[in-house]
DOVEXVO-982065 format. One line per 8 residues: number of its first residue (from 1); for each residue y, z, x of C-alpha. Coordinates in nm, 4 decimals. Each point is the difference from the previous one (the first is absolute). Last residue first. Layout:
NUM> Y,Z,X; ...
//
This chain:
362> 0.1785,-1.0743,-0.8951; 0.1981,-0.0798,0.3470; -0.2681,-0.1686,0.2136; -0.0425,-0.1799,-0.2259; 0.3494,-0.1322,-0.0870; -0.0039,-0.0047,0.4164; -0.2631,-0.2444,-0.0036; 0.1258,-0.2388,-0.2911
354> 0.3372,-0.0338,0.1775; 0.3414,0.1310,-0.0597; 0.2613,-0.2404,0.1092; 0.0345,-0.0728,0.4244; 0.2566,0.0822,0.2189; -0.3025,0.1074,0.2484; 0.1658,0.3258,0.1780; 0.1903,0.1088,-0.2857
346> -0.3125,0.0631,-0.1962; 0.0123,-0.1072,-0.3615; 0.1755,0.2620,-0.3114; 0.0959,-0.1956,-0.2918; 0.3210,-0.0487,-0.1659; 0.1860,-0.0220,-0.3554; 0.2601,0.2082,0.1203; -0.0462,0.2801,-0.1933
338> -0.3009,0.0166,-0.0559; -0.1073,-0.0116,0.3703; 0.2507,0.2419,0.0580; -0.1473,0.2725,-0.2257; -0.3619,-0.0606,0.1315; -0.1451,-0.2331,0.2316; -0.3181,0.1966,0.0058; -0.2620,-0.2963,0.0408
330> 0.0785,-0.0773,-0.3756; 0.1637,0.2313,-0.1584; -0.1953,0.3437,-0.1561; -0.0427,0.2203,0.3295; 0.3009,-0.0391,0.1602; 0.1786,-0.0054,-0.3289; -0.1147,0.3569,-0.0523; 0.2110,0.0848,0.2985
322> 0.2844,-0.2048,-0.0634; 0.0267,0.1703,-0.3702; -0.0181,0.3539,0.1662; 0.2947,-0.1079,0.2196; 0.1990,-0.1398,-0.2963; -0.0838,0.3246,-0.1866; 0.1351,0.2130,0.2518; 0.3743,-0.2562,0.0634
314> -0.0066,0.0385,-0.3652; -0.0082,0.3857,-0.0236; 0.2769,0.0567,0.2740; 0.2255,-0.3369,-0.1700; 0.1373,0.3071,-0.2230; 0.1439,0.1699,0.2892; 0.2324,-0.2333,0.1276; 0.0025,-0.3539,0.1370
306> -0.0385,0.0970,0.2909; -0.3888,0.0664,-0.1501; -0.0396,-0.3131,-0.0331; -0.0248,-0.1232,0.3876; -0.3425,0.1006,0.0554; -0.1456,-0.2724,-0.2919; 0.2124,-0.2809,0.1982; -0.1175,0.1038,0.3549
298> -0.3318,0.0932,-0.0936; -0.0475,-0.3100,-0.1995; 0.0535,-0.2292,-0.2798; 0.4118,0.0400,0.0688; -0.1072,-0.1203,0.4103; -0.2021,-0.2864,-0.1382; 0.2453,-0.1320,-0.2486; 0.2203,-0.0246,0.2766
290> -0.2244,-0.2044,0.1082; -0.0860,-0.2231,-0.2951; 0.4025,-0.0923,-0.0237; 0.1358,-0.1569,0.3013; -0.3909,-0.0731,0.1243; 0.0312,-0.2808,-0.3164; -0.2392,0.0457,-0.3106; -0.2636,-0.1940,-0.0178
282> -0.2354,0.2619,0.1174; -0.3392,-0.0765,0.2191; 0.0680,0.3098,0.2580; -0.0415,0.3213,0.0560; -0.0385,0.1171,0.3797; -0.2760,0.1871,0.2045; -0.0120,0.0667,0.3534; -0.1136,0.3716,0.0239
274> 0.3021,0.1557,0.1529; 0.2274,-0.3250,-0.1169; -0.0902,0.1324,-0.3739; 0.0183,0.3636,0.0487; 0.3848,-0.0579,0.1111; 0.0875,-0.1822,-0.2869; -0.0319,-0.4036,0.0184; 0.2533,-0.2887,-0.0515
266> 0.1120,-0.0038,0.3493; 0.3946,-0.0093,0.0091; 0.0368,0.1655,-0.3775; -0.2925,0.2329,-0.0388; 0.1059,0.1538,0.3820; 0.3413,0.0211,-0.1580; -0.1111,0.1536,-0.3188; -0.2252,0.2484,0.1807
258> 0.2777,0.1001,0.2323; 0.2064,0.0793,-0.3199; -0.2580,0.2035,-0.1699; -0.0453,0.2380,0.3052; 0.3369,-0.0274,0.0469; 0.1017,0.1067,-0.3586; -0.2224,0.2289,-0.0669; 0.0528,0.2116,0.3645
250> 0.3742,0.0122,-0.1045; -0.0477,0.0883,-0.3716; -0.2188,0.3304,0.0702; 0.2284,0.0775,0.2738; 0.2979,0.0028,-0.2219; -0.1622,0.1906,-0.2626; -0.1423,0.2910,0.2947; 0.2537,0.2708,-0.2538
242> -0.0579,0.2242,0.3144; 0.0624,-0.2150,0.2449; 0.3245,-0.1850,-0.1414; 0.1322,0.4134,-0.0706; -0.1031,0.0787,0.3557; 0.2695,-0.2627,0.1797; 0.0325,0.1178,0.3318; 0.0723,-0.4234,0.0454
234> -0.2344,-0.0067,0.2889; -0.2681,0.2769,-0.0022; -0.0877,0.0249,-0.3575; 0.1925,-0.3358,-0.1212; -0.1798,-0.2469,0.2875; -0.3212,0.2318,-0.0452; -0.0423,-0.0669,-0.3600; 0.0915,-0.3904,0.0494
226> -0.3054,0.0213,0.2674; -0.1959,0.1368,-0.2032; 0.0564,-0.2157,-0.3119; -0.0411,-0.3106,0.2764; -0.3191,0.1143,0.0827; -0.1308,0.0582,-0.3463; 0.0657,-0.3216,-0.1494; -0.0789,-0.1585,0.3367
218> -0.3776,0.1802,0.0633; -0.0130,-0.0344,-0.4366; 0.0497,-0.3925,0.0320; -0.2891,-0.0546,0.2555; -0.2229,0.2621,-0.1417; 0.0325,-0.2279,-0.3226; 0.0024,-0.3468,0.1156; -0.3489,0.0842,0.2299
210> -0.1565,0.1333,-0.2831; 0.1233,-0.3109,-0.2068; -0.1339,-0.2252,0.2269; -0.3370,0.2314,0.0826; -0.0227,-0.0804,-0.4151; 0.0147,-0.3831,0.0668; -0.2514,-0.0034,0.2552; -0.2238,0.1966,-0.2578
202> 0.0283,-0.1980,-0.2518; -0.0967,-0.3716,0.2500; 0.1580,-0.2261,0.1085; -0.2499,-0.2343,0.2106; 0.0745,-0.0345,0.3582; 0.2443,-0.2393,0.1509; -0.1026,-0.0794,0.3735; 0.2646,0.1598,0.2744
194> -0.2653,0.2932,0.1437; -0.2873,-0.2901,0.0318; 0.0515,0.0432,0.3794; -0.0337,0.3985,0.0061; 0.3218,0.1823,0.1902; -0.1514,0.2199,0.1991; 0.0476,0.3626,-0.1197; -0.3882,0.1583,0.1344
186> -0.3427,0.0002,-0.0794; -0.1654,-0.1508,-0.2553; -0.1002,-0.3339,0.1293; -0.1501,0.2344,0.3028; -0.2518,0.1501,-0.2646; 0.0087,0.4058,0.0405; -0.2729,0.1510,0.1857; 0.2068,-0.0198,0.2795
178> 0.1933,0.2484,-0.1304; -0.2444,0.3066,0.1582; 0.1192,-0.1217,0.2924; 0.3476,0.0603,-0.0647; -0.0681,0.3389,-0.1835; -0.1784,0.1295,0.3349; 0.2770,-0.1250,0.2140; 0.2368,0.2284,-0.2399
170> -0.2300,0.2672,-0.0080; 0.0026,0.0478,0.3723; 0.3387,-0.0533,0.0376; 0.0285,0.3173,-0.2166; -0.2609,0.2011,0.1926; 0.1727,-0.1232,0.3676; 0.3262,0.1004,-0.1201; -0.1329,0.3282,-0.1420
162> -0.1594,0.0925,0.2759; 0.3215,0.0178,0.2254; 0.1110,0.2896,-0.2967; 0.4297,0.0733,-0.0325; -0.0620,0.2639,-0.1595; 0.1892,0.0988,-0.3318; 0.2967,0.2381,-0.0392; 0.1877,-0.1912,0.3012
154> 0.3328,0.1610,0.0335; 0.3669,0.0724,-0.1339; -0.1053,-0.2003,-0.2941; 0.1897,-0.3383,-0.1247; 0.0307,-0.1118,0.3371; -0.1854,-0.2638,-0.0251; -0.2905,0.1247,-0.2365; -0.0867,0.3707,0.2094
146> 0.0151,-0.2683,0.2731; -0.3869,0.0229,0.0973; -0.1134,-0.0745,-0.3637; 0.2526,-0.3384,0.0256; -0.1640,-0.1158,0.3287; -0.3858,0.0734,-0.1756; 0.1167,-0.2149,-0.2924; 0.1937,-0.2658,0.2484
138> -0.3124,0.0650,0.2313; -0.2504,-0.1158,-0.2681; 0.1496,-0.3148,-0.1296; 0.0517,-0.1064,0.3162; -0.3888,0.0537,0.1160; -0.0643,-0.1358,-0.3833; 0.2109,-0.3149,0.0822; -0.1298,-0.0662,0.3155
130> -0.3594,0.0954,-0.0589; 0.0354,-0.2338,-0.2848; 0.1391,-0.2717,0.1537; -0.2673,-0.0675,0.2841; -0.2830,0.0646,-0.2922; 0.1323,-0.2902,-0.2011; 0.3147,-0.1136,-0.2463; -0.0360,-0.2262,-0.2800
122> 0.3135,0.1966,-0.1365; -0.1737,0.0715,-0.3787; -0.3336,0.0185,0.1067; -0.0004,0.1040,0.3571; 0.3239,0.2126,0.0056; -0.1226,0.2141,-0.3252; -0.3443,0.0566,0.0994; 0.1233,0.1310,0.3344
114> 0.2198,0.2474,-0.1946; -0.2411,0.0820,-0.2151; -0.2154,0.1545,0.2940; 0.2743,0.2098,0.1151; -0.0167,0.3392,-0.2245; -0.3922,-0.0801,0.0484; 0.0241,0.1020,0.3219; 0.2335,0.3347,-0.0245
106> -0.2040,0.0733,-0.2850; -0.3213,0.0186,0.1971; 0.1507,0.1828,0.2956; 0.1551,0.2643,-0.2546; -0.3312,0.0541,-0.1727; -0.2201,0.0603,0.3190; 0.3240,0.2726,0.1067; -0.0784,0.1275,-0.3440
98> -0.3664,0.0653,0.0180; -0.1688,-0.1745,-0.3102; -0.1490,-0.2620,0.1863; -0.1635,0.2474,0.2230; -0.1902,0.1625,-0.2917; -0.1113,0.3704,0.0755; 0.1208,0.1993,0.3593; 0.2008,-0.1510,0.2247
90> -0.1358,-0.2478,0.3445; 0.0425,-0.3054,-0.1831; 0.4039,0.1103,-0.1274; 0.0287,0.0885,0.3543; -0.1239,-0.2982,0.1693; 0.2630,-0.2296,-0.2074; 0.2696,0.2104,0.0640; -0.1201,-0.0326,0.3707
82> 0.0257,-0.3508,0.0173; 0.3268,-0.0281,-0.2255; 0.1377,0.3038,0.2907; -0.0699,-0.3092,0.2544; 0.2863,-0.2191,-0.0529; 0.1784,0.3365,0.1282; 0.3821,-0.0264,-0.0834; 0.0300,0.2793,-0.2903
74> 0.3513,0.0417,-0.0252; 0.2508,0.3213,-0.1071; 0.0020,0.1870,-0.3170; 0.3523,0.1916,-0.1341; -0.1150,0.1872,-0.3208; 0.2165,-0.1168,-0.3269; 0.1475,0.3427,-0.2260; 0.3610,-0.0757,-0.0183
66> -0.0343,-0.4048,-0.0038; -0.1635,0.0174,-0.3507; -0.2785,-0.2071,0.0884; 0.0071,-0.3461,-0.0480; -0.3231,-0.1108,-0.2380; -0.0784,-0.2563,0.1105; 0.0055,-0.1830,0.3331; -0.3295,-0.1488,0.1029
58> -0.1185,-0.0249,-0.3874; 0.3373,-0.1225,-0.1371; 0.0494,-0.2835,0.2943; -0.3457,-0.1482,-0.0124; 0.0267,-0.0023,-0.3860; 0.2945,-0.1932,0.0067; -0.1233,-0.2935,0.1950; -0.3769,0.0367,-0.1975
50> 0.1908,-0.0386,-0.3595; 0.1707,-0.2991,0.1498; -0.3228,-0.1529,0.1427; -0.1520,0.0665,-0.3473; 0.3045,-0.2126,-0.1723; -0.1264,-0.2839,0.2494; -0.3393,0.0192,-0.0696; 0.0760,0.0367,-0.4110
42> 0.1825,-0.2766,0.0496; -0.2797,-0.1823,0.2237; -0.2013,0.0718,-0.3030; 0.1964,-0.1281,-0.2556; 0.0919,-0.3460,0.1402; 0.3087,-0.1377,-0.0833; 0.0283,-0.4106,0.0377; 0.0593,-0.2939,0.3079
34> -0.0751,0.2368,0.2691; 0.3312,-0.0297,0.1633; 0.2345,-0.0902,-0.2322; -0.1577,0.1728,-0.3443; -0.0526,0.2891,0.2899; 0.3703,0.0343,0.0852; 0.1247,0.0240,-0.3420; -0.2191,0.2777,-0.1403
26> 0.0409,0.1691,0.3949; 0.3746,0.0243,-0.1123; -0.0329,0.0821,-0.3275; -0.2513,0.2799,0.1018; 0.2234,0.1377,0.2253; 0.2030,0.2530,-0.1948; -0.3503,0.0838,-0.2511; -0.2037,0.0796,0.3350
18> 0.2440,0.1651,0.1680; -0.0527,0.2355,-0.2749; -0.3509,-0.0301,0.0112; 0.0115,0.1340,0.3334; 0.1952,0.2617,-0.0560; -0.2076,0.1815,-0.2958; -0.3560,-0.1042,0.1475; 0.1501,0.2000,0.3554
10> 0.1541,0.2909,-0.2327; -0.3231,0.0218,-0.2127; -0.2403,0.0194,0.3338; 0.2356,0.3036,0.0942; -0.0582,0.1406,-0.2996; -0.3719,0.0047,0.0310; 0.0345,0.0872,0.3622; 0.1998,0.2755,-0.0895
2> -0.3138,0.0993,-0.2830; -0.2457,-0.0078,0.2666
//
Protein backbone atom coordinates (compact mmCIF):
# COMPACT_ATOMS: atom_id res chain seq x y z
CA UNK A 1 0.00 0.00 0.00
CA UNK A 2 2.42 2.52 0.95
CA UNK A 3 4.36 2.16 -2.91
CA UNK A 4 1.18 2.76 -4.30
CA UNK A 5 0.81 5.73 -2.07
CA UNK A 6 4.03 7.09 -3.38
CA UNK A 7 3.54 6.11 -6.56
CA UNK A 8 0.10 8.06 -6.65
CA UNK A 9 2.41 11.21 -5.35
CA UNK A 10 4.88 10.85 -8.31
CA UNK A 11 1.88 10.70 -11.00
CA UNK A 12 -0.06 14.02 -8.98
CA UNK A 13 3.68 15.42 -8.78
CA UNK A 14 4.28 15.19 -12.78
CA UNK A 15 1.24 15.94 -13.87
CA UNK A 16 0.81 19.09 -12.19
CA UNK A 17 4.00 20.02 -13.37
CA UNK A 18 3.02 19.82 -16.89
CA UNK A 19 0.26 21.34 -15.63
CA UNK A 20 1.96 24.79 -14.51
CA UNK A 21 4.32 24.65 -18.21
CA UNK A 22 1.12 24.36 -20.22
CA UNK A 23 -1.27 26.16 -18.48
CA UNK A 24 -0.38 29.46 -20.36
CA UNK A 25 -0.83 27.83 -23.30
CA UNK A 26 -4.29 26.10 -22.72
CA UNK A 27 -5.09 29.82 -20.68
CA UNK A 28 -4.71 31.33 -24.16
CA UNK A 29 -6.25 28.75 -26.23
CA UNK A 30 -9.53 28.46 -24.31
CA UNK A 31 -10.22 32.53 -24.09
CA UNK A 32 -10.05 31.75 -28.18
CA UNK A 33 -11.86 28.86 -28.37
CA UNK A 34 -14.41 28.80 -25.69
CA UNK A 35 -14.67 32.44 -25.41
CA UNK A 36 -13.42 32.46 -21.30
CA UNK A 37 -11.60 29.93 -18.58
CA UNK A 38 -13.66 27.53 -17.14
CA UNK A 39 -12.61 25.95 -13.80
CA UNK A 40 -13.92 22.75 -14.10
CA UNK A 41 -12.84 21.73 -17.50
CA UNK A 42 -9.30 22.91 -16.00
CA UNK A 43 -9.46 20.89 -13.34
CA UNK A 44 -10.70 18.06 -16.18
CA UNK A 45 -7.94 18.72 -18.16
CA UNK A 46 -5.19 18.96 -15.28
CA UNK A 47 -6.94 15.46 -14.07
CA UNK A 48 -6.30 13.95 -17.55
CA UNK A 49 -2.62 14.89 -16.98
CA UNK A 50 -2.46 13.45 -13.51
CA UNK A 51 -4.27 10.14 -15.09
CA UNK A 52 -1.39 10.14 -18.25
CA UNK A 53 1.32 9.92 -15.69
CA UNK A 54 -0.26 7.82 -13.35
CA UNK A 55 -0.86 5.06 -15.99
CA UNK A 56 2.84 5.03 -16.64
CA UNK A 57 4.11 5.05 -12.72
CA UNK A 58 1.67 2.29 -11.64
CA UNK A 59 2.43 -0.20 -14.75
CA UNK A 60 6.11 0.51 -14.51
CA UNK A 61 7.30 1.60 -11.07
CA UNK A 62 9.35 0.91 -9.14
CA UNK A 63 12.46 -0.50 -11.53
CA UNK A 64 14.06 -3.13 -9.88
CA UNK A 65 17.58 -3.06 -9.21
CA UNK A 66 18.56 -4.88 -12.48
CA UNK A 67 20.85 -7.47 -10.35
CA UNK A 68 18.09 -9.17 -8.58
CA UNK A 69 14.90 -8.91 -11.55
CA UNK A 70 13.29 -12.59 -12.34
CA UNK A 71 13.04 -13.23 -16.17
CA UNK A 72 8.92 -13.95 -16.78
CA UNK A 73 7.66 -14.91 -20.11
CA UNK A 74 3.80 -14.29 -21.67
CA UNK A 75 0.54 -15.24 -20.66
CA UNK A 76 -1.39 -15.49 -24.20
CA UNK A 77 -4.64 -17.38 -23.09
CA UNK A 78 -7.72 -14.82 -23.36
CA UNK A 79 -9.16 -17.48 -21.33
CA UNK A 80 -6.78 -17.54 -18.04
CA UNK A 81 -9.18 -13.95 -17.12
CA UNK A 82 -12.09 -16.67 -17.25
CA UNK A 83 -10.56 -18.93 -15.03
CA UNK A 84 -8.99 -16.22 -12.68
CA UNK A 85 -12.30 -15.20 -12.32
CA UNK A 86 -13.64 -18.93 -11.43
CA UNK A 87 -10.92 -19.35 -9.03
CA UNK A 88 -11.26 -16.41 -6.88
CA UNK A 89 -15.42 -17.77 -6.77
CA UNK A 90 -14.45 -21.17 -6.18
CA UNK A 91 -11.72 -20.01 -2.86
CA UNK A 92 -12.48 -20.05 0.43
CA UNK A 93 -14.16 -16.62 2.36
CA UNK A 94 -14.95 -13.33 0.35
CA UNK A 95 -14.40 -13.71 -3.44
CA UNK A 96 -14.00 -10.05 -3.91
CA UNK A 97 -11.23 -10.04 -1.70
CA UNK A 98 -9.21 -12.83 -3.62
CA UNK A 99 -6.36 -11.18 -5.35
CA UNK A 100 -6.65 -12.49 -8.85
CA UNK A 101 -10.69 -10.92 -8.32
CA UNK A 102 -8.77 -7.66 -7.27
CA UNK A 103 -6.35 -7.51 -10.16
CA UNK A 104 -9.25 -8.00 -12.85
CA UNK A 105 -11.17 -5.20 -11.16
CA UNK A 106 -8.29 -2.76 -11.16
CA UNK A 107 -7.17 -3.64 -14.45
CA UNK A 108 -10.87 -2.30 -15.57
CA UNK A 109 -11.26 0.53 -13.75
CA UNK A 110 -7.43 1.50 -14.55
CA UNK A 111 -9.19 2.23 -18.15
CA UNK A 112 -12.48 3.59 -17.40
CA UNK A 113 -11.10 7.28 -17.04
CA UNK A 114 -9.63 7.06 -20.03
CA UNK A 115 -12.95 6.68 -21.93
CA UNK A 116 -14.33 9.49 -19.78
CA UNK A 117 -11.54 11.58 -20.79
CA UNK A 118 -11.86 11.10 -24.83
CA UNK A 119 -15.71 11.57 -24.68
CA UNK A 120 -15.86 14.73 -22.72
CA UNK A 121 -12.97 16.58 -23.42
CA UNK A 122 -12.20 14.95 -27.24
CA UNK A 123 -16.01 14.37 -28.06
CA UNK A 124 -14.86 11.05 -28.92
CA UNK A 125 -17.26 7.66 -28.76
CA UNK A 126 -17.16 3.97 -28.02
CA UNK A 127 -15.32 3.22 -31.63
CA UNK A 128 -12.40 5.53 -30.30
CA UNK A 129 -12.11 4.39 -27.09
CA UNK A 130 -11.54 0.78 -27.66
CA UNK A 131 -8.96 2.07 -30.08
CA UNK A 132 -7.20 4.21 -27.98
CA UNK A 133 -7.39 2.07 -24.74
CA UNK A 134 -6.54 -1.28 -26.98
CA UNK A 135 -3.33 1.04 -28.04
CA UNK A 136 -2.94 2.37 -24.96
CA UNK A 137 -2.80 -1.05 -23.49
CA UNK A 138 -0.33 -2.92 -25.77
CA UNK A 139 2.27 0.04 -25.76
CA UNK A 140 2.16 -0.57 -21.68
CA UNK A 141 1.93 -4.35 -22.08
CA UNK A 142 4.72 -3.93 -25.32
CA UNK A 143 7.04 -1.93 -22.98
CA UNK A 144 6.55 -4.73 -19.85
CA UNK A 145 7.54 -7.40 -22.49
CA UNK A 146 10.87 -5.42 -23.50
CA UNK A 147 12.33 -5.35 -19.96
CA UNK A 148 11.45 -1.20 -20.92
CA UNK A 149 13.11 -1.15 -24.50
CA UNK A 150 15.99 -2.50 -23.94
CA UNK A 151 16.61 -1.00 -20.77
CA UNK A 152 16.53 -4.66 -18.97
CA UNK A 153 18.14 -7.69 -20.37
CA UNK A 154 14.48 -9.24 -20.24
CA UNK A 155 10.84 -8.94 -19.56
CA UNK A 156 10.47 -8.68 -15.56
CA UNK A 157 6.69 -8.26 -15.98
CA UNK A 158 4.24 -10.47 -18.15
CA UNK A 159 3.31 -9.65 -21.04
CA UNK A 160 -0.79 -10.68 -19.94
CA UNK A 161 -3.48 -11.15 -23.25
CA UNK A 162 -6.12 -10.44 -20.43
CA UNK A 163 -4.93 -7.45 -19.63
CA UNK A 164 -5.55 -5.87 -23.05
CA UNK A 165 -8.98 -7.01 -23.15
CA UNK A 166 -9.50 -5.80 -19.12
CA UNK A 167 -8.05 -2.36 -19.94
CA UNK A 168 -10.08 -1.86 -23.18
CA UNK A 169 -12.70 -2.96 -21.23
CA UNK A 170 -12.60 -0.08 -18.82
CA UNK A 171 -11.94 2.31 -21.33
CA UNK A 172 -15.35 1.45 -23.38
CA UNK A 173 -16.91 1.28 -20.01
CA UNK A 174 -15.68 4.98 -19.08
CA UNK A 175 -16.95 6.14 -22.59
CA UNK A 176 -20.32 5.06 -21.98
CA UNK A 177 -20.46 5.92 -18.71
CA UNK A 178 -19.71 9.76 -20.31
CA UNK A 179 -22.73 9.92 -21.87
CA UNK A 180 -24.15 11.10 -18.91
CA UNK A 181 -22.35 14.20 -19.55
CA UNK A 182 -24.40 17.12 -21.53
CA UNK A 183 -23.23 17.03 -25.30
CA UNK A 184 -22.79 21.11 -25.07
CA UNK A 185 -20.15 20.11 -22.66
CA UNK A 186 -18.22 17.84 -24.31
CA UNK A 187 -15.35 18.32 -26.27
CA UNK A 188 -12.64 21.45 -27.79
CA UNK A 189 -14.97 22.87 -30.51
CA UNK A 190 -14.55 26.14 -30.95
CA UNK A 191 -18.04 27.69 -29.31
CA UNK A 192 -19.72 30.46 -31.66
CA UNK A 193 -20.01 33.21 -28.98
CA UNK A 194 -16.06 32.38 -28.28
CA UNK A 195 -15.08 36.10 -29.99
CA UNK A 196 -17.88 38.25 -27.86
CA UNK A 197 -16.23 40.62 -25.15
CA UNK A 198 -17.01 39.36 -21.72
CA UNK A 199 -17.13 41.39 -18.66
CA UNK A 200 -13.60 42.05 -16.84
CA UNK A 201 -13.74 40.84 -14.13
CA UNK A 202 -10.82 40.41 -10.63
CA UNK A 203 -10.34 37.28 -11.19
CA UNK A 204 -9.63 37.46 -15.07
CA UNK A 205 -7.19 39.95 -14.24
CA UNK A 206 -5.36 37.85 -11.53
CA UNK A 207 -5.17 34.52 -14.14
CA UNK A 208 -3.33 37.62 -16.23
CA UNK A 209 -0.83 38.10 -13.87
CA UNK A 210 -0.56 34.26 -13.09
CA UNK A 211 -0.15 33.64 -16.51
CA UNK A 212 2.67 36.83 -16.76
CA UNK A 213 4.48 35.34 -13.96
CA UNK A 214 5.01 31.51 -14.84
CA UNK A 215 5.50 32.92 -18.25
CA UNK A 216 8.52 35.19 -17.29
CA UNK A 217 10.06 32.68 -14.63
CA UNK A 218 9.91 29.48 -17.61
CA UNK A 219 12.34 32.23 -19.72
CA UNK A 220 14.14 33.74 -16.73
CA UNK A 221 15.02 30.40 -15.71
CA UNK A 222 15.52 28.78 -19.05
CA UNK A 223 17.79 31.05 -20.40
CA UNK A 224 19.95 31.04 -16.83
CA UNK A 225 20.23 27.30 -17.61
CA UNK A 226 21.04 27.38 -20.64
CA UNK A 227 23.84 30.28 -20.09
CA UNK A 228 25.03 27.78 -17.15
CA UNK A 229 25.37 24.98 -19.52
CA UNK A 230 26.95 27.15 -22.46
CA UNK A 231 30.01 28.05 -19.73
CA UNK A 232 29.89 24.42 -17.91
CA UNK A 233 30.17 22.38 -20.97
CA UNK A 234 31.11 24.98 -23.65
CA UNK A 235 33.45 27.64 -22.50
CA UNK A 236 34.97 24.95 -19.47
CA UNK A 237 34.43 27.92 -17.63
CA UNK A 238 33.58 26.63 -13.76
CA UNK A 239 34.43 29.92 -12.08
CA UNK A 240 31.18 31.75 -14.39
CA UNK A 241 29.15 28.59 -13.04
CA UNK A 242 29.92 28.68 -9.81
CA UNK A 243 29.62 32.50 -9.07
CA UNK A 244 25.84 31.77 -11.39
CA UNK A 245 25.92 36.15 -11.51
CA UNK A 246 26.12 36.07 -15.13
CA UNK A 247 23.31 33.67 -15.52
CA UNK A 248 21.23 35.39 -13.07
CA UNK A 249 21.55 38.70 -15.33
CA UNK A 250 21.16 36.86 -18.69
CA UNK A 251 17.76 35.10 -17.98
CA UNK A 252 16.62 38.86 -16.36
CA UNK A 253 17.34 40.56 -19.04
CA UNK A 254 15.58 38.48 -21.80
CA UNK A 255 12.85 37.62 -19.94
CA UNK A 256 12.37 41.43 -19.29
CA UNK A 257 13.42 42.37 -22.71
CA UNK A 258 10.93 40.06 -24.61
CA UNK A 259 8.27 41.50 -22.38
CA UNK A 260 9.16 45.05 -23.42
CA UNK A 261 9.05 44.19 -27.02
CA UNK A 262 5.84 42.22 -26.88
CA UNK A 263 4.54 45.56 -24.59
CA UNK A 264 5.87 47.70 -27.38
CA UNK A 265 4.37 46.07 -30.87
CA UNK A 266 1.01 44.89 -29.15
CA UNK A 267 0.41 46.95 -26.17
CA UNK A 268 -0.40 43.93 -23.87
CA UNK A 269 1.89 41.50 -21.58
CA UNK A 270 1.76 38.06 -22.24
CA UNK A 271 -1.17 37.30 -19.55
CA UNK A 272 -3.08 39.97 -21.19
CA UNK A 273 -3.32 38.53 -24.99
CA UNK A 274 -3.80 34.90 -23.05
CA UNK A 275 -7.02 36.08 -21.61
CA UNK A 276 -7.86 39.03 -24.01
CA UNK A 277 -7.74 41.95 -21.91
CA UNK A 278 -6.08 45.42 -22.63
CA UNK A 279 -5.95 48.93 -20.74
CA UNK A 280 -7.13 51.55 -22.33
CA UNK A 281 -8.99 55.17 -21.96
CA UNK A 282 -5.47 57.20 -21.34
CA UNK A 283 -4.62 60.43 -22.94
CA UNK A 284 -1.40 59.82 -23.04
CA UNK A 285 0.13 58.69 -26.50
CA UNK A 286 0.94 54.56 -27.04
CA UNK A 287 4.80 56.10 -27.33
CA UNK A 288 4.70 56.75 -23.73
CA UNK A 289 1.66 54.78 -21.74
CA UNK A 290 3.22 51.52 -22.93
CA UNK A 291 6.27 51.60 -21.91
CA UNK A 292 4.76 52.69 -18.90
CA UNK A 293 3.05 49.37 -18.93
CA UNK A 294 6.08 47.13 -19.12
CA UNK A 295 8.01 49.50 -15.93
CA UNK A 296 4.32 49.01 -13.99
CA UNK A 297 4.72 45.41 -14.48
CA UNK A 298 6.46 42.13 -14.34
CA UNK A 299 8.78 43.08 -16.89
CA UNK A 300 9.63 46.57 -15.41
CA UNK A 301 9.38 45.46 -11.54
CA UNK A 302 11.70 42.08 -12.67
CA UNK A 303 14.21 44.15 -14.24
CA UNK A 304 15.41 46.09 -10.87
CA UNK A 305 17.27 43.92 -9.49
CA UNK A 306 20.15 44.48 -12.52
CA UNK A 307 20.29 47.24 -11.15
CA UNK A 308 22.16 45.85 -8.15
CA UNK A 309 21.43 44.51 -4.97
CA UNK A 310 19.63 47.20 -3.27
CA UNK A 311 16.71 47.27 -6.06
CA UNK A 312 16.26 43.20 -4.44
CA UNK A 313 13.86 44.64 -1.68
CA UNK A 314 12.00 47.04 -4.07
CA UNK A 315 11.51 44.79 -6.93
CA UNK A 316 9.60 42.43 -3.50
CA UNK A 317 7.63 45.16 -2.35
CA UNK A 318 6.57 46.26 -5.87
CA UNK A 319 5.25 42.70 -6.39
CA UNK A 320 3.45 42.63 -3.00
CA UNK A 321 2.02 46.16 -3.90
CA UNK A 322 0.58 44.64 -7.40
CA UNK A 323 -0.92 42.01 -5.54
CA UNK A 324 -2.87 44.00 -3.02
CA UNK A 325 -3.70 46.33 -5.89
CA UNK A 326 -5.53 43.49 -7.49
CA UNK A 327 -7.78 43.44 -4.89
CA UNK A 328 -8.18 47.29 -3.96
CA UNK A 329 -8.35 49.06 -7.82
CA UNK A 330 -11.06 49.00 -9.60
CA UNK A 331 -11.73 45.66 -11.53
CA UNK A 332 -7.96 44.77 -10.62
CA UNK A 333 -6.18 47.06 -12.99
CA UNK A 334 -3.54 47.56 -10.60
CA UNK A 335 0.01 49.15 -10.79
CA UNK A 336 -0.29 49.82 -14.55
CA UNK A 337 -3.59 51.06 -14.49
CA UNK A 338 -2.24 53.87 -12.21
CA UNK A 339 0.22 54.49 -13.93
CA UNK A 340 -0.96 55.13 -17.09
CA UNK A 341 -4.12 56.56 -16.35
CA UNK A 342 -5.97 53.40 -18.01
CA UNK A 343 -8.66 50.98 -17.62
CA UNK A 344 -8.81 47.39 -18.21
CA UNK A 345 -11.93 46.43 -21.21
CA UNK A 346 -11.86 43.19 -23.14
CA UNK A 347 -9.67 43.19 -26.17
CA UNK A 348 -12.13 41.36 -28.06
CA UNK A 349 -15.00 44.24 -27.96
CA UNK A 350 -12.67 47.56 -28.02
CA UNK A 351 -15.08 48.85 -25.88
CA UNK A 352 -14.60 51.21 -22.29
CA UNK A 353 -15.56 49.60 -19.08
CA UNK A 354 -19.21 49.03 -18.86
CA UNK A 355 -21.78 49.03 -16.02
CA UNK A 356 -21.97 45.07 -16.24
CA UNK A 357 -18.49 44.22 -15.95
CA UNK A 358 -18.03 47.08 -12.96
CA UNK A 359 -20.47 44.57 -11.41
CA UNK A 360 -19.44 41.95 -12.18
CA UNK A 361 -16.08 43.11 -10.78
CA UNK A 362 -17.05 44.40 -7.04
Amino acid sequence: MGDQVFLGFIAIAIGVGFGILLFVPFVAISYRRRGSLSFGRTLLWLAALVYFWAIWTYTLLPLPDPETIRCVGMITDPMEVVRDVQKALAAPGNPLRHPALLQLVFNVLLFVPLGVFLRVLGARGIPTALAVGFGLSLLIETTQLTGVWGLYPCAYRFFDVGDLMTNTTGAVLGSVFALVVPRSLRGVRARADAGEPRPVTRGRRAIAMLCDALAYGFVMYGVAVVTQLWFEYVLHDRQTVLDGRLAEVMGISAASGLWLLIILISGRSVGDLAVQLRYAGSRMPAALTRPLRWAAGIGGIGALPLLGDAFDGISSLLILASVVLLFTTRLGRGLPGLVTGQELVDARGDVEVTAESRTAGA
